[in-house]
C-alpha positions as CSV (number, residue, x, y, z in Angstrom):
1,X,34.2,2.1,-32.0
2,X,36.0,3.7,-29.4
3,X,39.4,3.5,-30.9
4,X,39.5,4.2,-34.9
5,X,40.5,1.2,-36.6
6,X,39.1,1.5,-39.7
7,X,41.4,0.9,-42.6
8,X,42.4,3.4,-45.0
9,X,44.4,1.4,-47.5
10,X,46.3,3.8,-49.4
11,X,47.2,5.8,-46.4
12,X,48.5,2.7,-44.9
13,X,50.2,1.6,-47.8
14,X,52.5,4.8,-47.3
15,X,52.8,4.3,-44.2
16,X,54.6,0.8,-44.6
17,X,56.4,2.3,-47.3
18,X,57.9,5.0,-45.0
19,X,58.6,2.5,-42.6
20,X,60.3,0.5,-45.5
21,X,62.7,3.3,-46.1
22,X,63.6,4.2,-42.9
23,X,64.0,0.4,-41.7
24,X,61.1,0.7,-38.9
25,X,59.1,-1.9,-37.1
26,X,56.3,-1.7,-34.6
27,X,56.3,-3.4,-31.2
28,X,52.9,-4.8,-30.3
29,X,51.5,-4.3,-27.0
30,X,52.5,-8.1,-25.8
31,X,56.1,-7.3,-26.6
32,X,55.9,-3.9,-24.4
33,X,54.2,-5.9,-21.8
34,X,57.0,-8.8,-21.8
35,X,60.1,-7.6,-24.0
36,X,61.6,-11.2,-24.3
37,X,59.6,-11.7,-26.5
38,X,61.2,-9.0,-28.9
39,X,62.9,-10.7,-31.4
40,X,67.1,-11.2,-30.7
41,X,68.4,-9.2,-34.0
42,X,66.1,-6.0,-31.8
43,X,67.7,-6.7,-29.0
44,X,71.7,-6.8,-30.2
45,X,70.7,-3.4,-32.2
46,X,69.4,-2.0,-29.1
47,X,72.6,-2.8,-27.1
48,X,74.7,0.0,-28.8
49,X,71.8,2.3,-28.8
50,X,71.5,5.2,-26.1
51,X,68.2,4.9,-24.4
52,X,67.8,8.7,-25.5
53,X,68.8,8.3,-29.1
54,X,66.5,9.3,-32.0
55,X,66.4,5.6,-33.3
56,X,63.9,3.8,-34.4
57,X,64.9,0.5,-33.0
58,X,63.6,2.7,-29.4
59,X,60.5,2.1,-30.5
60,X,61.1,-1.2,-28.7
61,X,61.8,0.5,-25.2
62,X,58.3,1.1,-24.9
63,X,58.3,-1.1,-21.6
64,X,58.4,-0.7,-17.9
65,X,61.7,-3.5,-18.2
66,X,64.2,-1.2,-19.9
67,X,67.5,-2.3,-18.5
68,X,68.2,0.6,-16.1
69,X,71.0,2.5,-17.9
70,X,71.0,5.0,-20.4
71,X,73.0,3.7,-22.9
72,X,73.2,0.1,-24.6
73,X,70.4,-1.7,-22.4
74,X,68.2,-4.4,-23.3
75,X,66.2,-5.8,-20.7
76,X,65.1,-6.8,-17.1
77,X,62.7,-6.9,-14.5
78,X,59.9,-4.2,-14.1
79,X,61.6,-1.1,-12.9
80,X,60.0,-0.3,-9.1
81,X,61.6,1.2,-5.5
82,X,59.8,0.6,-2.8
83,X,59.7,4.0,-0.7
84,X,61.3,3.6,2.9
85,X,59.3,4.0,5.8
86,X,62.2,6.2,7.5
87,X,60.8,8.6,4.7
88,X,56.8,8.1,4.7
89,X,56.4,7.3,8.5
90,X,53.6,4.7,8.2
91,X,53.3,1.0,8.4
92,X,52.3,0.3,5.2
93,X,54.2,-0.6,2.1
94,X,54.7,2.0,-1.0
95,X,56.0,0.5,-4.1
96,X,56.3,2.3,-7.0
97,X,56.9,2.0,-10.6
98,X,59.3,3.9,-12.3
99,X,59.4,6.1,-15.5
100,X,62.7,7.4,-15.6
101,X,63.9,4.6,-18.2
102,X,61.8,4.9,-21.1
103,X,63.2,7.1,-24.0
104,X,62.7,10.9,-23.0
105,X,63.0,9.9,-19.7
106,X,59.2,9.5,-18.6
107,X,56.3,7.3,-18.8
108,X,54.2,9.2,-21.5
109,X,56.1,7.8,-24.4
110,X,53.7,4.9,-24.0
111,X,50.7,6.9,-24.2
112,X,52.0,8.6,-26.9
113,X,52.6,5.1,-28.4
114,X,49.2,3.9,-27.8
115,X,47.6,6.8,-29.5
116,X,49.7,6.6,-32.3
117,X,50.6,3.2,-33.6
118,X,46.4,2.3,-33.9
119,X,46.4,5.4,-36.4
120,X,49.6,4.6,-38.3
121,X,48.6,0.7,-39.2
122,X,45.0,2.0,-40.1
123,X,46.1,4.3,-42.2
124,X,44.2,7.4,-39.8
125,X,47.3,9.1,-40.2
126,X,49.6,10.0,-43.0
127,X,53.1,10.1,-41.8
128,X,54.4,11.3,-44.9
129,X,51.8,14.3,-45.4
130,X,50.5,15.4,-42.1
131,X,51.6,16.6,-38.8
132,X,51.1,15.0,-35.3
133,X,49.8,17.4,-32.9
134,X,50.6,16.9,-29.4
135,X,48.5,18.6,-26.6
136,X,49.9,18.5,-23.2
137,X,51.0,19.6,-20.0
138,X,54.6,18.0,-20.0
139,X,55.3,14.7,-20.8
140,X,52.9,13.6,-23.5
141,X,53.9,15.9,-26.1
142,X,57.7,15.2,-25.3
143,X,56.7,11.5,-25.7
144,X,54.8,12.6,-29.2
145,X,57.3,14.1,-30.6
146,X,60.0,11.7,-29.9
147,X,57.4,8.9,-31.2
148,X,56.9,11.4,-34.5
149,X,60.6,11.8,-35.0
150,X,61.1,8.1,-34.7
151,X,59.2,8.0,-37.3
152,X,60.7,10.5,-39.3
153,X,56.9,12.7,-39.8
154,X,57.0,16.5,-38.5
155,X,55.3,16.8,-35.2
156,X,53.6,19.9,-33.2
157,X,54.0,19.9,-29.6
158,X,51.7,21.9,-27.4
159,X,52.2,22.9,-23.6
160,X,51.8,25.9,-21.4
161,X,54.4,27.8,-21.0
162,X,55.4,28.1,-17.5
163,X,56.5,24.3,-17.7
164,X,60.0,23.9,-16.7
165,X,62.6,25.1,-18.9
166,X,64.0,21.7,-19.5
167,X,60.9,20.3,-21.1
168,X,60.9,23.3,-23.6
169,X,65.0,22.9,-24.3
170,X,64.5,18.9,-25.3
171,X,61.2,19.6,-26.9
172,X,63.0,21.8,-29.8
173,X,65.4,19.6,-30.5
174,X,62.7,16.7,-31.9
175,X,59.6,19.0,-32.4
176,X,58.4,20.4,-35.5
177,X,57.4,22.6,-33.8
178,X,56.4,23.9,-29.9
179,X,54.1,25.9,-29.1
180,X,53.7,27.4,-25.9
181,X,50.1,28.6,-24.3
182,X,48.9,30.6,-21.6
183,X,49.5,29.5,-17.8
184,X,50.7,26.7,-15.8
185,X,50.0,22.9,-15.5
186,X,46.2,23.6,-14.8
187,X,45.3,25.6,-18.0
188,X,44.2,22.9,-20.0
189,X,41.1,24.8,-21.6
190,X,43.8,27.1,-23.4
191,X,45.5,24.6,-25.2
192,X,42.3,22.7,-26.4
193,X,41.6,26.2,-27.4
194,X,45.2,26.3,-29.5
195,X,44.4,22.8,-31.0
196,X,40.8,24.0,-31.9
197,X,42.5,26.9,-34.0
198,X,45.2,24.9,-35.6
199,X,42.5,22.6,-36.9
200,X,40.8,25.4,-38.5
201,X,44.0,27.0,-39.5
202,X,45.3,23.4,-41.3
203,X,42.4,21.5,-41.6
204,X,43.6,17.6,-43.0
205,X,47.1,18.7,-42.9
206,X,47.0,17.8,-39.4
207,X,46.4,15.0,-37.0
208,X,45.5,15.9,-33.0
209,X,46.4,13.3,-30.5
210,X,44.8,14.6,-27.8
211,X,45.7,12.3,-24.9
212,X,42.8,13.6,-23.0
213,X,40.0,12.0,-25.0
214,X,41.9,9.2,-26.9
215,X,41.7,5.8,-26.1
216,X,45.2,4.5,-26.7
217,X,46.0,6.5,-23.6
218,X,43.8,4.3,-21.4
219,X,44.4,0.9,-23.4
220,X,48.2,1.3,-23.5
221,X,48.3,2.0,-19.5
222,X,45.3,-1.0,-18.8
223,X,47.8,-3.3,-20.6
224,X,51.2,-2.2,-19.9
225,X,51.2,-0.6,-16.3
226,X,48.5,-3.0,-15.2
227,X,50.8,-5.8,-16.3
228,X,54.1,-4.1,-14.6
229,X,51.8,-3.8,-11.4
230,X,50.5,-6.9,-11.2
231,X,54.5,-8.5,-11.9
232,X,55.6,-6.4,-9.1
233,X,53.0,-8.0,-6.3
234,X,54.4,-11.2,-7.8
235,X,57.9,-10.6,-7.5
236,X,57.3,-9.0,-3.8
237,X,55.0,-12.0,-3.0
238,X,52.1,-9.6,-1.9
239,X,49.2,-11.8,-0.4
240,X,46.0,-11.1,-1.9
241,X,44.5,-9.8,0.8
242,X,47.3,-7.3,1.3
243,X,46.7,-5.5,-2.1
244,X,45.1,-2.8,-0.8
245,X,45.7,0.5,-3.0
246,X,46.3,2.4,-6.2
247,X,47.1,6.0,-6.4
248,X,48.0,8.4,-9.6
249,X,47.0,11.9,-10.4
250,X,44.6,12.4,-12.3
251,X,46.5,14.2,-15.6
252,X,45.0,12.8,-18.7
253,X,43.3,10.0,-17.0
254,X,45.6,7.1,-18.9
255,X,47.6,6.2,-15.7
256,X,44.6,5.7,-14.0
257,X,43.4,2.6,-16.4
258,X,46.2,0.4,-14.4
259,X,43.7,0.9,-11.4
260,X,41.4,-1.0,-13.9
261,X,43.4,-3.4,-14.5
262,X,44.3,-4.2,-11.3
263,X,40.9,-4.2,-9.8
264,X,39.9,-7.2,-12.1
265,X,42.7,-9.1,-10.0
266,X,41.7,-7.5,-7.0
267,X,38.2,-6.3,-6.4
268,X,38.8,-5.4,-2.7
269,X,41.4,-2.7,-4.3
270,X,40.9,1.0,-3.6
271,X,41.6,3.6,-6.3
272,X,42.6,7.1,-5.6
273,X,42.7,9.7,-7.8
274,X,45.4,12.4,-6.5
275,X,45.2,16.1,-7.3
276,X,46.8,19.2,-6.3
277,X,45.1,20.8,-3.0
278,X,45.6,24.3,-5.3
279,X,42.8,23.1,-8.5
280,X,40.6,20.9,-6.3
281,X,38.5,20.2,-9.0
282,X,37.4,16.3,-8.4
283,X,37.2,17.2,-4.7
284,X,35.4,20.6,-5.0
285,X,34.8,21.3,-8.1
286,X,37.9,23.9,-7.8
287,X,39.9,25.6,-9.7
288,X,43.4,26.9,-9.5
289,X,47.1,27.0,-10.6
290,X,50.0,25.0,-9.3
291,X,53.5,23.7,-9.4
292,X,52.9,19.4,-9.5
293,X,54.2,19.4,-13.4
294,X,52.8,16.5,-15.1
295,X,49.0,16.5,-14.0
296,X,46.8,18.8,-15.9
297,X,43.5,20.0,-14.2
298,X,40.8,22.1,-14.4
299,X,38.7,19.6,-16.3
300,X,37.7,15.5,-15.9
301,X,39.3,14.0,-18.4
302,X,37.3,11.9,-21.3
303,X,39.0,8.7,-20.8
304,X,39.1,8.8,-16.8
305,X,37.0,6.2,-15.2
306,X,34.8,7.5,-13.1
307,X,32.6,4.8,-12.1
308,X,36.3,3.2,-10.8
309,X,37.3,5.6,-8.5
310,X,37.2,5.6,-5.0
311,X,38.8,8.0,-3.5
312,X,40.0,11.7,-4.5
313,X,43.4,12.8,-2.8
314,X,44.7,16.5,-3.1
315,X,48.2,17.1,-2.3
316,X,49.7,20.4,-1.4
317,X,51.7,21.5,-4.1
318,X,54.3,23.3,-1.7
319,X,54.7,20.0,-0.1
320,X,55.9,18.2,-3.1
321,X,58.5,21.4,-3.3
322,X,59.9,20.8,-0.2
323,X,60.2,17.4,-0.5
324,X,62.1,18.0,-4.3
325,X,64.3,20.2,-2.2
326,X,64.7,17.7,0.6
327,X,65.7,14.6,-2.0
328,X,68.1,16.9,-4.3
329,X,69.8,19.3,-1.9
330,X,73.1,18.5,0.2
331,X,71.8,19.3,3.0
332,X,68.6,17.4,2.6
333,X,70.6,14.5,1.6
334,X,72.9,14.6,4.7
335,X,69.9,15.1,7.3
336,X,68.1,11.7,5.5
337,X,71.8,10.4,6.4
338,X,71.3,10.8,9.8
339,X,67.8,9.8,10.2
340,X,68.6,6.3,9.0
341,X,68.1,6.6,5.5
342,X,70.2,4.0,3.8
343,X,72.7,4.4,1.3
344,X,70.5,2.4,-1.5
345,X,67.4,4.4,-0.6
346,X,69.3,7.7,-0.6
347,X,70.7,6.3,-4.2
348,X,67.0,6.2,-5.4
349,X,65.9,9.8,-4.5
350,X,67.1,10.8,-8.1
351,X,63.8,9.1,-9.7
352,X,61.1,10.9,-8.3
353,X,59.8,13.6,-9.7
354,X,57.6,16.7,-8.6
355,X,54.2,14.8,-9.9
356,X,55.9,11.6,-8.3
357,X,56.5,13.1,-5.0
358,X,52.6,14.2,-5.2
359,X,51.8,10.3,-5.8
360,X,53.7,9.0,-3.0
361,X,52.3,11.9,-0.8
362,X,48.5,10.7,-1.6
363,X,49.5,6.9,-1.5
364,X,50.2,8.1,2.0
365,X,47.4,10.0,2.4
366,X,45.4,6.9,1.4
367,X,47.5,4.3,3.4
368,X,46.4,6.8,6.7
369,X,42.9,7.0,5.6
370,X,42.1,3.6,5.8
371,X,44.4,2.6,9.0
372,X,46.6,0.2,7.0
373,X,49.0,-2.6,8.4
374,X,52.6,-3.5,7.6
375,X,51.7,-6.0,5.1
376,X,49.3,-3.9,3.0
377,X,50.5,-2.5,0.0
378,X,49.6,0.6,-2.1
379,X,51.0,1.1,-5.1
380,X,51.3,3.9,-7.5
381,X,54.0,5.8,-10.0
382,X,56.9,7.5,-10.3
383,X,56.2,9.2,-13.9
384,X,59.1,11.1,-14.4
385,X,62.4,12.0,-12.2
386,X,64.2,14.4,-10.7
387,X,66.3,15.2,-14.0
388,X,63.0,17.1,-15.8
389,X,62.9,19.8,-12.8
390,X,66.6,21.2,-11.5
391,X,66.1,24.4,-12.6
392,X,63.1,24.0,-10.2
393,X,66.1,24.1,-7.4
394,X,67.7,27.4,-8.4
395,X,63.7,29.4,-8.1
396,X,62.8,27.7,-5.6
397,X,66.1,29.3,-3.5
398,X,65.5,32.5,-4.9
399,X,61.7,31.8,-2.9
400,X,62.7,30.3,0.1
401,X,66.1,31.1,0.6
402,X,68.8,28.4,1.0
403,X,67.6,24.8,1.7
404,X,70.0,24.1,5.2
405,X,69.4,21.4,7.9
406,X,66.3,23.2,9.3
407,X,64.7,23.2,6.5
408,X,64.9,19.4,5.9
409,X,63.7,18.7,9.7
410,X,60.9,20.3,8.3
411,X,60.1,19.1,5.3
412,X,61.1,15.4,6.6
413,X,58.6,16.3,9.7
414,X,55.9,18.7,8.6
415,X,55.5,16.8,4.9
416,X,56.2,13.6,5.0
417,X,55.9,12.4,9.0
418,X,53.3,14.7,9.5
419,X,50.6,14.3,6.0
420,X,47.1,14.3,7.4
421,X,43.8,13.0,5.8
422,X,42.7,16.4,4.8
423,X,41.8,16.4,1.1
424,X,41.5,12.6,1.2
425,X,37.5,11.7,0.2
426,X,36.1,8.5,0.2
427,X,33.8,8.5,-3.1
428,X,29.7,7.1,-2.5
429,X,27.9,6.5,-6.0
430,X,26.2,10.3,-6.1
431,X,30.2,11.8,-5.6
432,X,31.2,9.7,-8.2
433,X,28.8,11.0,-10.6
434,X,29.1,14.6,-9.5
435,X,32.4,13.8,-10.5
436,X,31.4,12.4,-14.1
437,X,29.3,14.9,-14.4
438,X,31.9,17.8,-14.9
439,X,32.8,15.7,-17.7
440,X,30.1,17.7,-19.4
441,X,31.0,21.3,-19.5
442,X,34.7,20.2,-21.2
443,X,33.7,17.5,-23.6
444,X,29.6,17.7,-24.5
445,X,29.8,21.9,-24.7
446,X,33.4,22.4,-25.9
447,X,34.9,19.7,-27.3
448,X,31.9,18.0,-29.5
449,X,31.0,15.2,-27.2
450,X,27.5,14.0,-27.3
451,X,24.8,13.5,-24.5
452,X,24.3,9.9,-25.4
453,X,28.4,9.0,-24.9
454,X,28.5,10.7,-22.2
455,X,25.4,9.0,-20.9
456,X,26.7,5.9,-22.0
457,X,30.6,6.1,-20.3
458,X,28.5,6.2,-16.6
459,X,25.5,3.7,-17.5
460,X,26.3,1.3,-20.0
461,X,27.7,-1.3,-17.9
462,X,30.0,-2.5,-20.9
463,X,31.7,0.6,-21.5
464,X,34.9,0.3,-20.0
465,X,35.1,-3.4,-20.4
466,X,35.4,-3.7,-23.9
467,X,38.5,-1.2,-24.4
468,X,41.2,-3.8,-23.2
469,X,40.2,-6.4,-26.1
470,X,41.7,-3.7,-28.5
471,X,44.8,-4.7,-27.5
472,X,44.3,-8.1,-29.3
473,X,43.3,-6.6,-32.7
474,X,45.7,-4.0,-32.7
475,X,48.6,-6.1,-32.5
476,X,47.2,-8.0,-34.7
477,X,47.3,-5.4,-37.2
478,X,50.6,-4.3,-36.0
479,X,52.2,-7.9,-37.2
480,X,50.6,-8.0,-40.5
481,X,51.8,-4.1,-41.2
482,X,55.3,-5.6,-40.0
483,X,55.3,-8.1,-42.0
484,X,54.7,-6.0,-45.4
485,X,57.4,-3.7,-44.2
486,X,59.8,-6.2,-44.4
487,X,58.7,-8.1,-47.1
488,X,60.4,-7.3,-50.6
């Protein structure tokens, strides 16, 4: 069983009855995939709720079709730009989702979500009497701990500790706790290594949602993002035929479960797995730090599909820099002005993020690699947005020196107009499983893993295909814990 769902009764019978108390219901994953189905009492409560607010009723902005505001939305459309080709300089189409409107302000809530909720109507977590551990390089632990305090049950939240300053400020105002470990984004090892000690330290008093190696993660994103995607071709009217790409960083592996999703619609459909050019480690089995927040190295993670993958991108970390500079600066701003940029593109620049800016930069990358026309489209995800990073502006002047006009003709030039195919590698079945193979040294040798799962993730042929049918039962088991809560 690949997610837990075995039943612990009287774990799950406080469960409800916290829930009870505190007046909380669970969406199920067909509600987060299409929120008018959300029943109309959730919807009036949500429309005086701030998007941000520690309410339960946000459990229900779990959804790529939050109403784009942040206070007293309901719900919309999927949430997508498409990137203008003044800015990426190629003929193809770019069209990207985007995470700033979920609660805490990026797509990892729903990870979070999809970890947690299986665990909560099981009864393989006791919100009253344990903590929610939260290992991550950003976003996932921000999203667990908003999810935890939601739900009124003490959380732990886990990250290293040269992540931006405004990740650690929001964290302590809804975590239990934060704890900050060695390094940057790439130092994954050392906060396996924390959770590994808090789990000797606390034993059953704890509960590690470890994004990396939980399925929830990939489930949630296979559903949810695979469903936003495939809405989006709709609503743009992409031919079939024209569907040509998916690109995310690799992180925890999650995002990349909407390539999966996708691919089942269209088989012709290349995905790419981006990384930073700084920890190589898909494309050279590098290592390294760097500054693309959000996409935690080092390692392959558990729940990444390897035998999917198609194509490994690394993007230059300083180029996703420049380009933050470029899209938050005045004088960036201006120059983009003047080079056509229109005012409702320029009014977008606001929701990309560093990790973003990285995914657009390798959708590029891919778009080049494979000499693609003006109908083809690649698509791929803006996770977070500019809002997570501005104290990134302030160190990176103190670097550089003052972002003027010259610097925006080159970072318009030199890293948008000018992105080669360097670090771009087309995977063949033996590069794939090099690939899988460093799944080893992480997961069989430190984490507990054994040789026959990973044996079985690369050649049992239904592996991968039976995660999506959890969907099904757990919102099955969602309704009929619902239904006790509100029962008298």
């Amino acid at each position: 069983m690949l997610i837990n769902l075995n039943v612990n009764e009287e774990v799950r019978a406080k469960n409800i009855q916290r829930c009870k108390e505190k007046g909380i219901l669970l969406p199920t994953f067909k509600q987060m995939v299409d929120p008018s189905t959300v029943p109309d009492d959730i919807k009036e409560k949500l429309s005086h709720v701030g998007l941000w607010d520690v309410d339960p009723v946000n459990l229900f902005r779990i959804t790529w079709k939050n109403e784009p505001t942040k206070q007293g939305g309901t719900f919309g459309g999927v949430n997508y730009v498409e990137v203008p080709r003044e800015l990426t300089g190629i003929k193809a189409r770019i069209l990207c989702l985007v995470g700033k409107w979920f609660p805490t302000g990026a797509h990892k809530v729903g990870a979070t979500y999809g970890c947690l909720a299986p665990a909560l109507v099981s009864g393989n977590f006791d919100s009253v009497n344990q903590q929610a551990v939260w290992p991550s390089t950003g976003n996932y632990c921000r999203g667990g701990a908003y999810n935890s305090s939601l739900l009124g049950c003490q959380s732990i939240a886990i990250l290293p500790e040269e992540m931006s300053q405004e990740r650690f400020n929001w964290l302590k105002t809804v975590a239990g706790e934060v704890i900050a470990t060695p390094g940057c984004e790439s130092n994954v090892k050392e906060i396996f290594d924390k959770c590994h000690e808090l789990d000797a330290e606390r034993g059953q008093h704890i509960v590690i949602f470890n994004q990396f190696d939980q399925f929830g993660n990939y489930l949630w994103h296979y559903t949810v993002t695979g469903a936003a995607l495939l809405e989006i071709l709709k609503d743009e009217e992409v031919a079939a035929e024209n569907v040509c790409g998916y690109v995310s960083a690799t992180g925890s592996g999650g995002t990349l479960a909407a390539g999966d999703a996708l691919k089942e619609h269209f088989p012709q459909i290349k995905i790419g797995a981006a990384e930073a050019l700084q920890c190589p480690t898909l494309l050279r089995n590098g290592f390294g730090g760097h500054r693309i927040e959000g996409i935690g190295d080092k390692h392959v993670p558990w729940v990444h599909n390897v035998r999917n993958t198609d194509m490994v991108i690394a993007v230059d970390d300083q180029d996703c820099m420049d380009i933050y500079r470029l899209f938050n600066e005045p004088a960036g701003i201006e120059y983009l002005k003047k080079m056509g940029v229109s005012d409702e593109a320029i009014a977008t620049l606001p929701l990309y993020g560093i990790s973003g800016i990285g995914n657009v930069l390798a959708a590029i990358k891919m778009a080049k690699y494979y000499e693609l026309s003006e109908d083809d489209v690649v698509l791929t995800v803006l996770t977070d947005s500019s809002e997570m990073y501005t104290s990134r502006l302030k160190e990176q002047t103190e670097i550089q020196g003052a972002f003027d006009e010259y610097a925006a003709v080159r970072a318009l030039a030199g890293c948008f107009h000018h992105q080669t195919i360097d670090g771009a590698l087309e995977l063949s079945y033996y590069e794939r499983l090099r690939v899988h193979n460093l799944k080893y040294y992480t997961w069989v040798e430190q984490q507990g893993k054994t040789y026959e799962e990973i044996n079985a993730q690369w050649y049992d042929k239904n592996y991968w295909k039976q995660i999506p049918a959890y969907a099904e039962q757990i919102d099955a088991m969602i309704e009929a814990f619902n239904k006790e809560v509100l029962a008298k």
